[in-house]
DRENMAR-758774 format. One line per field, with one value per residue (C-alpha): residue in one letter; x, y, z; residue number from 1. Coordinates in steps of 0.05 Angstrom, whole numbers, plus 5000, padded with zeros to 4 digits. Layout:
<sites>
residu <- A / ... .
x <- X / ... .
y <- Y / ... .
z <- Z / ... .
num <- NUM / ... .
</sites>
This chain:
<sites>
residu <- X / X / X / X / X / X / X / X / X / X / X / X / X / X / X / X / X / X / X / X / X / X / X / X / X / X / X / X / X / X / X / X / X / X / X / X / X / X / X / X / X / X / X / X / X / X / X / X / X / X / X / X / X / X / X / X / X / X / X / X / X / X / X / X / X / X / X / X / X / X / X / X / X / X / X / X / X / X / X / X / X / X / X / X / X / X / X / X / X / X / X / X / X / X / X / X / X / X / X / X / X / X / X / X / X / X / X / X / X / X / X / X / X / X / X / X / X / X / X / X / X / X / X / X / X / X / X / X / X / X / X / X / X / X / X / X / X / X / X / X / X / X / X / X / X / X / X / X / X / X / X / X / X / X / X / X .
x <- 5793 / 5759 / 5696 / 5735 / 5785 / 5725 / 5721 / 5659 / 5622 / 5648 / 5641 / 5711 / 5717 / 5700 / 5778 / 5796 / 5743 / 5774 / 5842 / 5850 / 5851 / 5937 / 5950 / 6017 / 6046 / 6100 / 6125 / 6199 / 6181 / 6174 / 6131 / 6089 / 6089 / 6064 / 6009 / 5985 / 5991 / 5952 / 5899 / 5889 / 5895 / 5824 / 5819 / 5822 / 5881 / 5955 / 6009 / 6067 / 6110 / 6163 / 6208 / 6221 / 6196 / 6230 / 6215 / 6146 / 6143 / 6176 / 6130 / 6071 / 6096 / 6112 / 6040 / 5971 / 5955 / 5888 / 5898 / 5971 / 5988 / 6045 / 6085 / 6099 / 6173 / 6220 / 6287 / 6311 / 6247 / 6194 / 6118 / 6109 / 6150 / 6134 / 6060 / 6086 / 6116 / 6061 / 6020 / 6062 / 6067 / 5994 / 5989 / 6043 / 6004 / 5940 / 5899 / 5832 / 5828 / 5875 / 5895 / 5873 / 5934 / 5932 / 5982 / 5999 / 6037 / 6048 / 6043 / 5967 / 5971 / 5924 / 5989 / 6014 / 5948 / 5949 / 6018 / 5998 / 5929 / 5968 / 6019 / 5964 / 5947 / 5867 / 5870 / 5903 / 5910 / 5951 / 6005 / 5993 / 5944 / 5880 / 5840 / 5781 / 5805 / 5842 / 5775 / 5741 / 5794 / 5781 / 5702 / 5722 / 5773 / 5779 / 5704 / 5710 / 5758 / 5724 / 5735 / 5774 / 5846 / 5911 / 5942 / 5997 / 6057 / 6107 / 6174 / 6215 .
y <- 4171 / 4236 / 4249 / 4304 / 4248 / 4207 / 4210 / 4244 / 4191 / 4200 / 4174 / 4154 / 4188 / 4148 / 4147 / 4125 / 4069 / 4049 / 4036 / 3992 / 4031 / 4044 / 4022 / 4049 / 3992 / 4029 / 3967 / 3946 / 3875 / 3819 / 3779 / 3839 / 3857 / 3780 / 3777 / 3861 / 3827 / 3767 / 3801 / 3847 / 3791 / 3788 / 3860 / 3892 / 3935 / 3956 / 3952 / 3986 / 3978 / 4019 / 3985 / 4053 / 4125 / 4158 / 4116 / 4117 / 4194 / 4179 / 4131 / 4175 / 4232 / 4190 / 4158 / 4173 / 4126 / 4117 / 4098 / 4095 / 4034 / 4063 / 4028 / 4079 / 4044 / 4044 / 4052 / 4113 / 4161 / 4138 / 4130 / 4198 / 4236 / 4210 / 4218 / 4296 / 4304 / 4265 / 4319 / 4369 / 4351 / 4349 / 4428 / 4433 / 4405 / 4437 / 4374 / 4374 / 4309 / 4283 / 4208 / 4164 / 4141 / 4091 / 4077 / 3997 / 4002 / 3956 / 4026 / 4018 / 4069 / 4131 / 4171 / 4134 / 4150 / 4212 / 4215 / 4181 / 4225 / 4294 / 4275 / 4272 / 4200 / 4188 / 4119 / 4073 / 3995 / 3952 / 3893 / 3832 / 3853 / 3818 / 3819 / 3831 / 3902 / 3918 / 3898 / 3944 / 3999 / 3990 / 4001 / 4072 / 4096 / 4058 / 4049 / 4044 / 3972 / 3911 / 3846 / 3809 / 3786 / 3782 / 3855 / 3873 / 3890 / 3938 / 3953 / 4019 .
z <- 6189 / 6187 / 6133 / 6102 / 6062 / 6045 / 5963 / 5928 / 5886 / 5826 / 5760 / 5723 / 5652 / 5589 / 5580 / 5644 / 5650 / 5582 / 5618 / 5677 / 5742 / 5759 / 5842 / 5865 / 5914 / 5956 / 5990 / 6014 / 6043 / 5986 / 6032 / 6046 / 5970 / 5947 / 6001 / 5964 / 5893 / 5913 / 5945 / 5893 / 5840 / 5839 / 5810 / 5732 / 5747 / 5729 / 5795 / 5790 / 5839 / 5887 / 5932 / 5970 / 5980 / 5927 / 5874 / 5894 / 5883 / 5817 / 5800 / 5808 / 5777 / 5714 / 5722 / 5727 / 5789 / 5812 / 5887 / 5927 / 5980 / 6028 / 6068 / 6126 / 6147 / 6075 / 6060 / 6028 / 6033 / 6092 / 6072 / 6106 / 6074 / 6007 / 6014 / 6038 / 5966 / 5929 / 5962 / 5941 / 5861 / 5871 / 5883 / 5835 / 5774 / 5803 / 5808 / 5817 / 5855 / 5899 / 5890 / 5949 / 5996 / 6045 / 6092 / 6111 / 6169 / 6229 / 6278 / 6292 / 6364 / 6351 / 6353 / 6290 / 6254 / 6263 / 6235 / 6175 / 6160 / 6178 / 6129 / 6074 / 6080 / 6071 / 6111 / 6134 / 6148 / 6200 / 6188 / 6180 / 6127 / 6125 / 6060 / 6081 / 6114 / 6044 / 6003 / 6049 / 6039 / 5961 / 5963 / 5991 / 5955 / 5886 / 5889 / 5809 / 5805 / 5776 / 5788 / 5740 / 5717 / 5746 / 5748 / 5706 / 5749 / 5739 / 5778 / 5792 .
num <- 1 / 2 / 3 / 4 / 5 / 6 / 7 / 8 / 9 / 10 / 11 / 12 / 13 / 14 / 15 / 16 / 17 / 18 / 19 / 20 / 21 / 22 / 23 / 24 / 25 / 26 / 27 / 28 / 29 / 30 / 31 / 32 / 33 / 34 / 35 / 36 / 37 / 38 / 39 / 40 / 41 / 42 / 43 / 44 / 45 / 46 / 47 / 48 / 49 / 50 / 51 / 52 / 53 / 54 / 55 / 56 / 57 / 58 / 59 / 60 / 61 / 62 / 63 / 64 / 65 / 66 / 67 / 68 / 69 / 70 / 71 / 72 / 73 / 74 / 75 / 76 / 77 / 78 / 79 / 80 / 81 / 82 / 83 / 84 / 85 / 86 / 87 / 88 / 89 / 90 / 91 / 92 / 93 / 94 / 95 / 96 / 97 / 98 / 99 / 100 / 101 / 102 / 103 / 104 / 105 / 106 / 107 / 108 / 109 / 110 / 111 / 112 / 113 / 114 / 115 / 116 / 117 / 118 / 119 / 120 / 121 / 122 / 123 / 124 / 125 / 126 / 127 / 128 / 129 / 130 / 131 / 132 / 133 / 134 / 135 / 136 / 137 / 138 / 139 / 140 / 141 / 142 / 143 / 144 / 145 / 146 / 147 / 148 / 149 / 150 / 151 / 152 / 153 / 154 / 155 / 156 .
</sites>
């Protein structure tokens, strides 16, 4: 992880620290998908849900997510290419900011990372995913989730 893709310290909005913070779970596995939602049960925010690439570019473009979880190996649309298009709708719509993604892959060989970050990934973390290495994750790039309920969960 290079400096450059480290976040600024920034402030959310009134309005967006009125709404719980949006996480983007790209994720094909259900067992991979149920250990994500139980590690981030302990955090105030909405998860919505993509069981493959291209519904994961859908679901961002329909949402204003706050942080992106990609699974690098999906059916339909990799993690890599979908992060490419993320990227891509992010020029599009002139943003400001670009949304945090990190990648959750089981490829952990500094060939595989590089991969991930030249595709536009910020980070990434290895399968099986410990929670301690995801918690860590979220201090950089979601820096502004709070600990409370259950998230909300919402499907493609």
């Amino acid at each position: 992880m290079s400096d450059a893709n480290i976040p600024n310290a920034e402030h959310p909005s009134e309005e967006d620290a009125a709404r719980p913070p949006v996480i983007l779970i790209a994720e094909d596995n259900d067992v991979n998908l149920k250990v994500l939602e139980h590690y981030l049960a302990n955090y105030d925010c909405k998860a919505i849900i993509a069981k493959n690439g291209k519904d994961a570019v859908k679901l961002f473009h329909r949402n204003d997510v706050d942080l992106v979880l990609m699974d690098i190996m999906m059916p339909v649309m990799d993690g890599l290419e979908a992060t490419r298009k993320i990227r891509m709708l992010e020029r599009k719509r002139g943003a400001d900011k670009r949304t945090p993604i990190v990648a959750i892959t089981a490829h952990i060989k500094p060939a595989d990372q590089h991969l991930c970050i030249n595709a536009g990934m910020n980070d990434y973390l290895s399968k099986p995913l410990k929670k301690d290495d995801l918690t860590k994750r979220m201090k950089i790039w979601a820096p502004h989730l709070r600990e409370g309920p259950a998230p909300q969960r919402a499907s493609a």
